[in-house]
C-alpha positions in Angstrom: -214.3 52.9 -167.5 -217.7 52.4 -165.4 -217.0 49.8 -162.6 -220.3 48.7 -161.4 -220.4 45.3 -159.3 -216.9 43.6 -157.6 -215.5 40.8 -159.4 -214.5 39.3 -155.9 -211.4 39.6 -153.4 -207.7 39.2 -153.2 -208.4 38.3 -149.7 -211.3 35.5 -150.4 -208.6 33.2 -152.3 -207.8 29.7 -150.4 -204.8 30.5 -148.7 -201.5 30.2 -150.2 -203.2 30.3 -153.9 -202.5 33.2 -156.3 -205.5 33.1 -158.5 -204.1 36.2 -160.2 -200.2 35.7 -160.4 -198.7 37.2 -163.6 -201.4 39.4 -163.7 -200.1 43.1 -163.6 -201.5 44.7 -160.2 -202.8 48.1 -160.6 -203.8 49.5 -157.5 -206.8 52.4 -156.7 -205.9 53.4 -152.7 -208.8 54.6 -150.6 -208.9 56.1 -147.1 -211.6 53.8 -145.3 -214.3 56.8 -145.3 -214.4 56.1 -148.8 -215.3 52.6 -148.8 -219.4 53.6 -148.1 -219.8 55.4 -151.3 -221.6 54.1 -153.7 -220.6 56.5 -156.6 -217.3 57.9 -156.9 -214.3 58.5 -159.2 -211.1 57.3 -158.6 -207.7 57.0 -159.9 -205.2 54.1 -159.9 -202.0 54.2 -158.7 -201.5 54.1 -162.7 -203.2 57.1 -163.9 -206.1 55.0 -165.1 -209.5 57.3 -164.1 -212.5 55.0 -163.4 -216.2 55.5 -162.2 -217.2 53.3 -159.5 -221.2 53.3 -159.7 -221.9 50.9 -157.3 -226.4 49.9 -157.1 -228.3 50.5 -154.0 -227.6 47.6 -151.4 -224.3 46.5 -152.6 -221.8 45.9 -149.9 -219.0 48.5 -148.8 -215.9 48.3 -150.3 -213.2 47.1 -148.9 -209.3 45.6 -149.3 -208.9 44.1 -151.9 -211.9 44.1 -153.8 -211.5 43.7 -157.5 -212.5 46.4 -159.8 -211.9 45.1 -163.1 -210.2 42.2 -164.6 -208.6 41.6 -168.0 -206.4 39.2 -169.8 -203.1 41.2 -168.5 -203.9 43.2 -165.6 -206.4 43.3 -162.4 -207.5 46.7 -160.4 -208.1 46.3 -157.1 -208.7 48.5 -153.7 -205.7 49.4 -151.2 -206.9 51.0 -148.1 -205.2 52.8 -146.3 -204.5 52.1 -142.5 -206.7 54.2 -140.1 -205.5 55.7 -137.0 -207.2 53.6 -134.4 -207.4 52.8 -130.6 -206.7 49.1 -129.5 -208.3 48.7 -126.4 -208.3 45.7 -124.2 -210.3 45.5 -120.9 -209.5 43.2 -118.3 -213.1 42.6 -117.4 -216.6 42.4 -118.5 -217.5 45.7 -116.4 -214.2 47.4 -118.0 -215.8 46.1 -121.2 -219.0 47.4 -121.0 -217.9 51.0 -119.4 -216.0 51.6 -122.2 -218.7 50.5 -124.8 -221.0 52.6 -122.8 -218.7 56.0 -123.3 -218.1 55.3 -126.1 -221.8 54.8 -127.1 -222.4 58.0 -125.7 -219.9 59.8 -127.6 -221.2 58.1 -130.9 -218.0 56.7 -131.6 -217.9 53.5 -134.0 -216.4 50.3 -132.5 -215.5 46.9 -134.2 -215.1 43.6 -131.7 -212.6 41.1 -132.2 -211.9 37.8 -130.6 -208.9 36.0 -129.9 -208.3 34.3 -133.0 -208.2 37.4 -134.8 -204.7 39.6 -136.3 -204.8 40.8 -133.1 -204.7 37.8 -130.9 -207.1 38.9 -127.9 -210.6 40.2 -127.5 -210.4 43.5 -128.1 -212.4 46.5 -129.3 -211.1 49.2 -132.0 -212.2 52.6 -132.6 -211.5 55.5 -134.7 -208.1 57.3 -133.0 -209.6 60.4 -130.9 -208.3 62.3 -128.5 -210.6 62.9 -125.9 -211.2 58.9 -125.9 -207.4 58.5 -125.9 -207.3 61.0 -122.9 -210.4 59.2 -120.8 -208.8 55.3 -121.7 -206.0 57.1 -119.6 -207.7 58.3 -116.3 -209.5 55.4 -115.7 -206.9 52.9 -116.6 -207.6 50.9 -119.1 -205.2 49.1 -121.1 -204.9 50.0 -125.0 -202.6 51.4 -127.5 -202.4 53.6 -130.7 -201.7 52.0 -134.2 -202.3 52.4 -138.1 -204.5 49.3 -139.4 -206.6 48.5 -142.7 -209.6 48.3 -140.8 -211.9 44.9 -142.6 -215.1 47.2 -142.6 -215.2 50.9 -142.5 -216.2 53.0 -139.9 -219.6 54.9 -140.1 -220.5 57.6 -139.1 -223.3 56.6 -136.1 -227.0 58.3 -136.8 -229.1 59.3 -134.0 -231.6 61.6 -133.0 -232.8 62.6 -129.4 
């Protein structure tokens, strides 16, 4: 089977509705460095293979997209968590340090605001060491965790 547009998202439904219930779930779980490509194959959590070909300009994937849909069942995307840096700066100039560095390193980073999962402004980057390691020194307050990330990261183009 050729998937080539999403039928919609688990996650788009008005909340507390189950447009799918009864419908048997079959799963196809994706790392988020997956999610930005267009044309891949995949497997369900099933043993069902299916071509994703995805045209030009169509958004990434992401949780809970659903592939296909039939009378009986529904194939959607899991991702899987990422490892990831919460960080949360006390100030606008701890802030905009850290976004400088981690500009400078290249390093993806997602903004989210109080009314988010994570219940404070905070930014979110791909877990790295070396980040991890400078967060430290100059004393900024974050912590480690696993998350399904709501877009994937990219990897940041640049020339000098």
């Amino acid at each position: 089977m050729i998937i080539e547009k999403i039928l919609g998202n688990l996650h788009d439904q008005p909340a507390g509705q189950d447009t799918y219930y009864g419908l048997h779930k079959e799963k196809v779980v994706l790392p988020s460095a997956q999610l930005v490509k267009r044309i891949q194959r995949v497997t369900t959590d099933h043993g069902k293979e299916l071509g994703i070909r995805l045209p030009a300009g169509s958004p990434d994937l992401r949780d809970g997209d659903i592939l296909h849909l039939a009378e009986t069942n529904v194939i959607v995307v899991s991702v899987l968590p990422t490892d990831v840096l919460v960080i949360a700066p006390r100030t606008i100039h701890e802030m905009g340090t850290v976004a400088h560095s981690l500009g400078n390193r290249h390093l993806q980073a997602q903004f989210f605001d109080p009314t988010s999962e994570y219940g404070a402004e905070v930014m979110v980057c791909q877990y790295d060491h070396t980040v991890e390691d400078y967060l430290k020194h100059v004393g900024v307050p974050y912590n480690r965790q696993e998350r399904v990330m709501p877009v994937p990261f990219r990897h940041a183009e640049h020339s000098h």
